[in-house]
N, C-alpha and C positions, 0 to 999 in steps of 0.2 A: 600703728606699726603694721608692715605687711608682713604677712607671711605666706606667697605664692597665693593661693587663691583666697584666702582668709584673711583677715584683719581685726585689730585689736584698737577698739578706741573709745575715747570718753569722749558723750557727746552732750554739749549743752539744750536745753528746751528751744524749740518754737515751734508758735502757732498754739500751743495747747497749752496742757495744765503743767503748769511750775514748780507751784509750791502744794507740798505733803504732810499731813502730820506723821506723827511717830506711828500712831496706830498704823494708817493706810501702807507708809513704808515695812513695817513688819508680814503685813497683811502678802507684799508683795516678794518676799525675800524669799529667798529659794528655799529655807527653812518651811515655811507655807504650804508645800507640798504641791497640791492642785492647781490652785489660784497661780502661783508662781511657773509651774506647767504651760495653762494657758498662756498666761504673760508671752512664755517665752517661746509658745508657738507662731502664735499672732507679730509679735513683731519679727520670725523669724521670715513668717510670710511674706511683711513690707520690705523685709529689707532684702527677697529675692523677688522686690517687683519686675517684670517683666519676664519672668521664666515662661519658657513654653512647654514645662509639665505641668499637668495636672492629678498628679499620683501626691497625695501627701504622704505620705510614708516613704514615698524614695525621697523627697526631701528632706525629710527628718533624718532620715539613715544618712543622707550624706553630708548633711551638716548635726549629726549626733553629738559632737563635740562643742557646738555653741551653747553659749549663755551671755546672759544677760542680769543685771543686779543693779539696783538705784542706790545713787551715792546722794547720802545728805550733806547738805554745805552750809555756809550759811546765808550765801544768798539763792538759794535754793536747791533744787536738785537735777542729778545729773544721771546718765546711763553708763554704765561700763559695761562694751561689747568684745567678748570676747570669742577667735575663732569664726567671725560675723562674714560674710558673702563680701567679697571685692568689691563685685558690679555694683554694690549702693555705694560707691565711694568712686572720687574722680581726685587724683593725684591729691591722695591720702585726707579729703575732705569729702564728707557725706556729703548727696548730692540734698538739694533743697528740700523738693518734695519728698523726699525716703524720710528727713529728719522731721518735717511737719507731721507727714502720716506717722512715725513711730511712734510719736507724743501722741498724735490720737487715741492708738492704741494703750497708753498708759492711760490718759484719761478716761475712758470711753471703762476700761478692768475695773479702775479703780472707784468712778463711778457708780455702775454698775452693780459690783458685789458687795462697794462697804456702804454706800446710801441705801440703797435699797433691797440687797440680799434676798435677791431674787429667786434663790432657788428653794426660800422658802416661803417667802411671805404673798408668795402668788400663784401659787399652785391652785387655790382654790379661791382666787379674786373674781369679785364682778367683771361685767364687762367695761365698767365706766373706771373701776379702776385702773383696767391696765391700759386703758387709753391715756389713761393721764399719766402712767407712767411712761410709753412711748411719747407723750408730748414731752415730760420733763428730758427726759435722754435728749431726744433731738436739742432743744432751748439750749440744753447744757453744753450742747458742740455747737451753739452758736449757728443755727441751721437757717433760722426764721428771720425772714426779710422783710422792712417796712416797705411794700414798694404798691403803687397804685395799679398796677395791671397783672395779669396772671401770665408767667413767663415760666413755668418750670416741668417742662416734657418727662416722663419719664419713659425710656425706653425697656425693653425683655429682648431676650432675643439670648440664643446659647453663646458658650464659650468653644463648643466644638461647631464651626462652621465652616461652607467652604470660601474660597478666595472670593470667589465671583459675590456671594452671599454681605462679604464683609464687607468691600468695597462699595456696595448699594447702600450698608449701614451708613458708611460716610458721606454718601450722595445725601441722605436723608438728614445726617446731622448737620451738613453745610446748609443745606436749605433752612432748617430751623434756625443755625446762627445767623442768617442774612436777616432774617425778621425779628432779630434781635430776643430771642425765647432759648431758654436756659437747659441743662442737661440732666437727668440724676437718673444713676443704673447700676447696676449689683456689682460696678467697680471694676470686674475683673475683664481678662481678653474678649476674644472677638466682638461679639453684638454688644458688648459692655463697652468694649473701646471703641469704636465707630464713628458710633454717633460723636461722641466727646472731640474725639478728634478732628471730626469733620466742622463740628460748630466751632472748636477752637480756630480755624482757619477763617472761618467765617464771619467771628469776632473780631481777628484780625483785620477784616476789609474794612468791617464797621468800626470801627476803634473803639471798638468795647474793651475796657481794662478792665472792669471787674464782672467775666463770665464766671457763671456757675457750673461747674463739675461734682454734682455732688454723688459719692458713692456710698451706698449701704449694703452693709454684709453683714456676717454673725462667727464667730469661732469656729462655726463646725466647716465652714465651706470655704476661706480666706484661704487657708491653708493649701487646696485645690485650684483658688481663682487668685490668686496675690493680686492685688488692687495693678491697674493698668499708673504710668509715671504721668498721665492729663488731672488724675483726680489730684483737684484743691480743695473738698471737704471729705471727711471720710468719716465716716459714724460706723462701727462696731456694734449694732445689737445683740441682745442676751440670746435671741433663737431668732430660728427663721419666721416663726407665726409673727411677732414684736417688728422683722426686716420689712416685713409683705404689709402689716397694717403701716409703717412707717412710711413705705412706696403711696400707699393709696391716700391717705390723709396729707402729705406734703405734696404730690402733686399735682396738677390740674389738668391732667388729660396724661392718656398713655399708648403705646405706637410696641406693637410686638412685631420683632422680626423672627424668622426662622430659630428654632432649636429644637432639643431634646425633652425627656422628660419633666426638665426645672422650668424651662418653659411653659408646659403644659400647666405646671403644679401652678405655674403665677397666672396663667387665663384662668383654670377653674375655683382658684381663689376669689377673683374680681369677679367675674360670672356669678360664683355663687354666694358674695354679699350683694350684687346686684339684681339679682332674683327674688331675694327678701322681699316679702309686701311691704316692711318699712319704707326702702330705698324706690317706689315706684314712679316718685315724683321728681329722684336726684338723675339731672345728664350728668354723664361722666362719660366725655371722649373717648373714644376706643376705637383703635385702628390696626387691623394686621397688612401685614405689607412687608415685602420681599421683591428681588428682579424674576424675572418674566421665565426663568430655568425652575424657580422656586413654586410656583405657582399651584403644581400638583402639591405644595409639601399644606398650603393653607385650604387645598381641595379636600384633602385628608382630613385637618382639625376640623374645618365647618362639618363635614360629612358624621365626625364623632360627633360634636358641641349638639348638631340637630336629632339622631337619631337617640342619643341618651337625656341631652336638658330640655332639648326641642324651640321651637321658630322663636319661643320669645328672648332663649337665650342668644341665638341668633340673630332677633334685632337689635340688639347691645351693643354689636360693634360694626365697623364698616369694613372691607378689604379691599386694598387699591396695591395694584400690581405694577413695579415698573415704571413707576412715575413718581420720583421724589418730590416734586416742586408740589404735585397736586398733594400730597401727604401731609405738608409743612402747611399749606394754604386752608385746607380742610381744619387741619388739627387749630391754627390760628382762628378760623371762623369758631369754630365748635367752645374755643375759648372764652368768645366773646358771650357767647349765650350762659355758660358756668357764671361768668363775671356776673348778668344781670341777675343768676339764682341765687349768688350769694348774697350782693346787696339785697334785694328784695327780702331774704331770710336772716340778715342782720348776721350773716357767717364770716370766722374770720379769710381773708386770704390765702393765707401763710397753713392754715391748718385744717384740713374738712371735720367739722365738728362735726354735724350734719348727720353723715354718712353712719347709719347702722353697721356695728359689724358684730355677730353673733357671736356668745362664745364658742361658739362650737369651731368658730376660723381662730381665737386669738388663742388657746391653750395649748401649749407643747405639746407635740406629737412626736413619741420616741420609741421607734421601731422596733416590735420583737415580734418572735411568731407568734405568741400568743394575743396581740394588738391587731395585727394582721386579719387574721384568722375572725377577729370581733368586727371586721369592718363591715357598714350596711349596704353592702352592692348589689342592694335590688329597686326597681320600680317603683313599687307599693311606698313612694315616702314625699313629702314635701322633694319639689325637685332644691331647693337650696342645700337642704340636707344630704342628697344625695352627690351636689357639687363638693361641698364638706371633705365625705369621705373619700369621693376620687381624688381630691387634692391630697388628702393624708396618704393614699396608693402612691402619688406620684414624689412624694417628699419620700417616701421609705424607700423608692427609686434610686433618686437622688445623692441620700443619706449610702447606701449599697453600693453606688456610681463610682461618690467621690469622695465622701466625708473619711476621715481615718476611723474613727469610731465604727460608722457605720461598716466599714470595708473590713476591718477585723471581726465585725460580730459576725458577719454572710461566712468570711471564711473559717469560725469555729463553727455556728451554726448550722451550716448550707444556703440555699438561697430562699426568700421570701415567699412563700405557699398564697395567691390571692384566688380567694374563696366569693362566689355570688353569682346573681343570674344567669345563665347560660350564655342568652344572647347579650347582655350588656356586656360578659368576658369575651363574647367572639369579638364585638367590635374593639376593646382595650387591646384583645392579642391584637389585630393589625394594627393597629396605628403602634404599638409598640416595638414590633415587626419591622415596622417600615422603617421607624427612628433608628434599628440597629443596620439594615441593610443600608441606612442613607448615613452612618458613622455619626450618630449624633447624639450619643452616650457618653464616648468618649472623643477626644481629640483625633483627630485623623491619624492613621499607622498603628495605633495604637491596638491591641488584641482585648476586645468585649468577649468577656463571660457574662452572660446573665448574670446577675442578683435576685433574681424574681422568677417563677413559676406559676403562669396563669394556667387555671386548674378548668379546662373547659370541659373533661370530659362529663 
């Protein structure tokens, strides 16, 4: 039933999970409290896919009135949406992908919190546990492909970008779909959607029917980035550390375009598990690239990457300006060489076992001043350790940016106080500087307050 921009409807499963027991359905029920909160953040996100805010709070305020609740049947189970966004529905039927993605979402919750109860049993897990727990999540959304060659790009690149910037994303992804190699990225608009889009077209030349669009996000940041309507897989991780090991171990090479702070946090994430003495032997593809206007913006990050992690973080990756074709042909050769590391080391395809990744990348990092305030931003340290922490600077960023959580604590709070070497905060202020003078915190038009105070005096 419509009601002007709202709508009321029960909607049956697909693509995902079905059947529930009593527990998991109780677990979900608005009674629930939190768990039943997020539920009903998260699929409020899919079902305003394609919005072009990124304010989660004005979304919620203006759809305050929605909910969501699972109906048990007996041949299984259903949604009743109430007060639910129009735009997911196309003369009074959910559109395909909105109802595939919101079942994700129930699966991926329910997953999640009642297998594995996450928020306690891993606080203080190894590192090989939580790998396997990221492995089981992904298996469980059906992620892992039996296939003989390595086909799966993952791209970065922000959601506040500009026109000219986005349109290169798609250059880059068509090129990748013509060679027949697959997409996966943090789901949401701009440098998320691009590539996806572009390979979809490109798939199309090639009569590829079953391309890969796979998108990985977490509760705190969907709600900011609502998945783009190209993604056909969608996985929901527990946090961002669990998203970013997800990225690294599923993919086989990675291609960063232009962004902001989340950007930054997902190089010096990869950077600094790849600066581990463990990892000295692992290629792992790594390409920044942008059009030929952008080119100061990768002038920038190399000019940080080398004067804080220095040249050997720098030879990690390559940068190719303005040339999609060579990007895609690069990224393809570079593949070819991972393919011979992996058979050679008996690894699977589908999953980099291989790949060290410390704990010090895979434990939730949940922003306060007093977290802050303890980060190690000085010299004097193993430089992976020092990638570590600047990744944790740029996730509390982030979290301050866009996440609701975060954006209500800055504003009881104030903003983020970052503390450490003099010169490694002058170089942090400009490049952060420059992310706000070049609109790439937030969406364009939109009015940036800081969240953060680098303390250089």
């Amino acid at each position: 039933m419509s009601l002007g921009n709202r709508v009321d409807a029960l909607v049956a499963p697909k693509g995902a999970l079905e059947i529930l027991s009593q527990d998991e359905i109780a677990r979900l029920s608005e009674d629930s409290g939190q768990l039943h909160e997020l539920f009903r953040r998260c699929a409020l996100a899919i079902l305003n896919c394609g919005s072009d805010s990124d304010d989660p709070q004005a979304i919620l305020n203006e759809f305050r009135d929605f909910n969501i609740e699972i109906i048990q049947q007996e041949r299984g189970v259903k949604l009743r949406l109430t007060n639910a966004p129009s735009s997911a529905f196309v003369d009074g039927k959910m559109i395909r992908s909105v109802r595939e993605m919101l079942f994700s979402v129930l699966r991926d919750i329910v997953f999640t919190y009642h297998e594995y109860d996450l928020e306690k049993s891993l606080d203080s897990a190894p590192s090989n546990k939580i790998t396997n727990v990221v492995f089981q999540l992904l298996r469980n959304a059906n992620v892992f492909r039996r296939n003989p060659e390595l086909d799966l790009v993952v791209c970065w690149g922000g959601h506040s970008i500009a026109r000219h910037e986005y349109e290169y994303t798609k250059h880059v992804g068509h090129e990748l779909g013509l060679r027949d190699l697959n997409i996966c990225t943090g789901c949401g608009p701009g440098a998320m959607k691009g590539p996806m889009k572009g390979a979809a077209i490109a798939h199309a030349k090639q009569r590829i029917q079953n391309g890969v669009y796979l998108g990985l996000t977490e509760p705190g940041i969907i709600a900011a980035e609502s998945p783009n309507p190209i993604v056909n897989q969608l996985v929901i991780m527990p946090d961002i550390e669990k998203r970013l090991e997800a990225f690294v171990r599923t993919g086989h090479g990675i291609i960063v375009f232009p962004g902001g702070a989340g950007t930054a946090e997902e190089i010096l994430y990869l950077l600094g598990i790849l600066l581990h003495p463990a990892n000295d032997d692992i290629d792992y593809p790594l390409i920044f690239t942008g059009p030929s206007a952008s080119a100061a913006y990768f002038e920038q990050i190399d000019d940080f990457i080398g004067s804080v992690l220095g040249e050997k973080a720098q030879s990690k990756y390559e940068i190719i300006i303005d040339d999609a074709a060579a990007v895609a042909k690069t990224m393809q050769e570079k593949m070819r060489t991972v393919k011979r590391y992996r058979k050679e080391h008996h690894d699977a395809f589908y999953f980099n076992w291989k790949l060290h990744i410390p704990e010090e990348f895979q434990h939730p990092f949940e922003p306060t001043h007093e977290k802050m305030a303890a980060l190690n931003l000085h010299f004097e340290q193993d430089v992976h350790l020092l990638a570590a922490d600047l990744r944790r600077a740029f996730s509390s960023i982030v979290a301050g940016n866009v996440k609701a959580q975060g954006v209500a604590y800055i504003k009881e709070h104030g903003p983020f106080k970052i503390h450490g070497d003099k010169a490694l905060l002058a170089k942090l202020d400009k490049l952060l500087t420059a992310f706000v003078e070049q609109q790439r915190m937030k969406l364009p038009g939109s009015v940036y307050t800081p969240c953060y105070e680098v303390i250089t005096d």
